[in-house]
N, C-alpha and C positions, 0 to 999 in steps of 0.2 A: 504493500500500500504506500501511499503518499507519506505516510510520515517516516516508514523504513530508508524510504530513498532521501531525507531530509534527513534521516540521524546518521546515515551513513557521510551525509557531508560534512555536519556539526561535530561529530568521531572526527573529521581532521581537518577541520575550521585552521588551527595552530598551524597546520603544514600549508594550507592553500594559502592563509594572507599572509605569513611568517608573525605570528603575535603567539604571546603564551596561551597553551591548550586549556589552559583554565578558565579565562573568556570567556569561554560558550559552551561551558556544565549549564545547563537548564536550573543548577543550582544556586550559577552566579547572577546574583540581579544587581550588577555593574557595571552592565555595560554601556551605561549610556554615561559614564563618567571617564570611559578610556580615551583619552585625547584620538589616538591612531584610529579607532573604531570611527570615533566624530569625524573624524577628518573625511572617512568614507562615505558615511550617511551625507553629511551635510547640515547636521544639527547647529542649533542655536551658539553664538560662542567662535565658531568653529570659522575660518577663511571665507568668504562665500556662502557662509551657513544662511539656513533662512527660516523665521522663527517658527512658520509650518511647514511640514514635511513635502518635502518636493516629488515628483512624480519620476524626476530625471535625477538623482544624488550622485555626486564628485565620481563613487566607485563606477560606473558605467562608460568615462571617459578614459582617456590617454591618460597616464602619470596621476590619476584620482584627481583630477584639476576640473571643477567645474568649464566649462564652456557654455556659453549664453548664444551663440550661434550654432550649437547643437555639432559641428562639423569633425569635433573628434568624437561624437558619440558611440560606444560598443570599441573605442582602442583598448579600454583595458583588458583585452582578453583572454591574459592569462590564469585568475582565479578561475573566470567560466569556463576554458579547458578542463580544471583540475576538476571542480565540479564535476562535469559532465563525465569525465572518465570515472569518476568513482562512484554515479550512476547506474552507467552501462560497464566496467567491470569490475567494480566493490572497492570496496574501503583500501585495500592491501594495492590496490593498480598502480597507484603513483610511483613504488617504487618498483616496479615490473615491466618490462619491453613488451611490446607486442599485445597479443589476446591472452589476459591469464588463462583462463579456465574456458571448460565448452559452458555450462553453464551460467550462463549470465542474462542479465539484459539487454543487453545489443544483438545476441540473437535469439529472445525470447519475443521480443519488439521486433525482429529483422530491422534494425536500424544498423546503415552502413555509414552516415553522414548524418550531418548537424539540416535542421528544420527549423523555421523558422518559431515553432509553437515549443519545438526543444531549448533556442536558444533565449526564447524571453522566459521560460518557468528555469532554465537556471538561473538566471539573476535572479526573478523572485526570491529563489530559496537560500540563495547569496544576502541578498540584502536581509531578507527574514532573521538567517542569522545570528546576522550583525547585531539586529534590533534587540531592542528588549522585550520582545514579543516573545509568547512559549506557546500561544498555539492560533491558528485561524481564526476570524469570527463569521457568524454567518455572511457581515456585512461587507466581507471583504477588506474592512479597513483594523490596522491595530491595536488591540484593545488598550495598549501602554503610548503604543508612541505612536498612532495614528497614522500611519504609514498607508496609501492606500493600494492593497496587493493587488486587487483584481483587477483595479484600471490598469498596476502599470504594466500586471499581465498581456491586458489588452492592449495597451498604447505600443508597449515591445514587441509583441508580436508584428501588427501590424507596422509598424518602424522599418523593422525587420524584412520583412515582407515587399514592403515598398524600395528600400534601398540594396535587396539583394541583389542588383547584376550590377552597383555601383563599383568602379576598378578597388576602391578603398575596402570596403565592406567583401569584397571579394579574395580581397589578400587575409583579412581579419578571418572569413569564413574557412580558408583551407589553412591556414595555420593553426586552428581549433581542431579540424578534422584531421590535419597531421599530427595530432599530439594524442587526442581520443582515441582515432584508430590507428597509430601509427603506420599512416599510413598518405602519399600526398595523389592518392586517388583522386578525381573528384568527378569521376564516372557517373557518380551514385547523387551527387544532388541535385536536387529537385524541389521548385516551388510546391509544384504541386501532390508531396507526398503524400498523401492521404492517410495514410497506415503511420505516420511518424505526428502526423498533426494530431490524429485521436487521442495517444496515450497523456499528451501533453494537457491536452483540455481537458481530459479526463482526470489528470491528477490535479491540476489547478480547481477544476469543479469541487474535488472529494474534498481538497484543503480546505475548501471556504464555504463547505455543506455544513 
């Protein structure tokens, strides 16, 4: 379920941003006091911060630097690599070559390449997190820090979507898919994946049911 494939991230939250693994125990409620954490959110205090939760936050760009012309948006794409590989091949991938195991999710999904509905629910669960959020609300939005998941589910996606055959967003997307599957294929992407779009909206639906 949705939350297995979220705790397997939060399991190595410490290795994907380099911050201590302590962070993000479900039992730290401080993180909205970590300077590094703010610096990604965009909270209040913070460079760029802004006193309500923004729908586009610093970690979604190049070097975590806010942009106000949106035109570095999705550089930072090396957390959402790690993310997504410890998705589709477990907690233990990062430090593994290749396919670990046959069982997994990349080929329980047949997903060979990154989706546009794959790449905006890992930020989601990227920024989730960060937050001091511990679990979905119906509403879509925060229950601590008001973050609103489901728009930015929808906003990324569709982002995504729109700028996927951009030359930018196109170097971003096969350097994601060369780290996930290592592999610099890119035979296998497609707008319109159908089979790769489902599980995504289906996990973002069950998070915020």
């Amino acid at each position: 379920g949705r939350s297995s494939e979220i705790g397997k991230i939060r399991l190595m939250a410490g290795c994907i941003f380099s911050l201590n693994v302590s962070y993000f125990d479900l039992s730290f409620m401080q993180r909205d006091t970590i300077p590094e954490i703010q610096k990604m959110l965009g909270g209040p205090g913070t460079a760029g911060g802004r006193s309500s939760p923004s729908k586009f936050p610093p970690i979604l760009f190049t070097n975590s630097e806010m942009d106000p012309t949106m035109s570095m948006v999705f550089g930072n794409w090396e957390p959402l690599a790690k993310a997504i590989r410890i998705v589709m091949f477990g907690k233990n991938s990062l430090d593994i070559s290749g396919w670990p195991r046959a069982k997994c999710n990349a080929q329980k999904w047949g997903t060979m390449s990154s989706t546009p509905g794959l790449l905006a629910w890992g930020w989601v669960a990227l920024i989730f997190i960060l937050s001091s959020d511990t679990s979905f609300t119906k509403s879509g939005v925060g229950a601590k820090s008001r973050l609103p998941y489901a728009a930015m589910f929808t906003a990324y996606k569709q982002l995504w979507v729109t700028l996927w055959d951009q030359p930018r967003i196109c170097t971003i997307r096969k350097k994601i898919d060369a780290y996930v599957w290592q592999s610099s294929s890119t035979s296998n992407i497609a707008t319109s994946d159908a089979e790769g779009e489902d599980f995504t909206s289906d996990l973002m639906r069950l998070a915020i049911a």
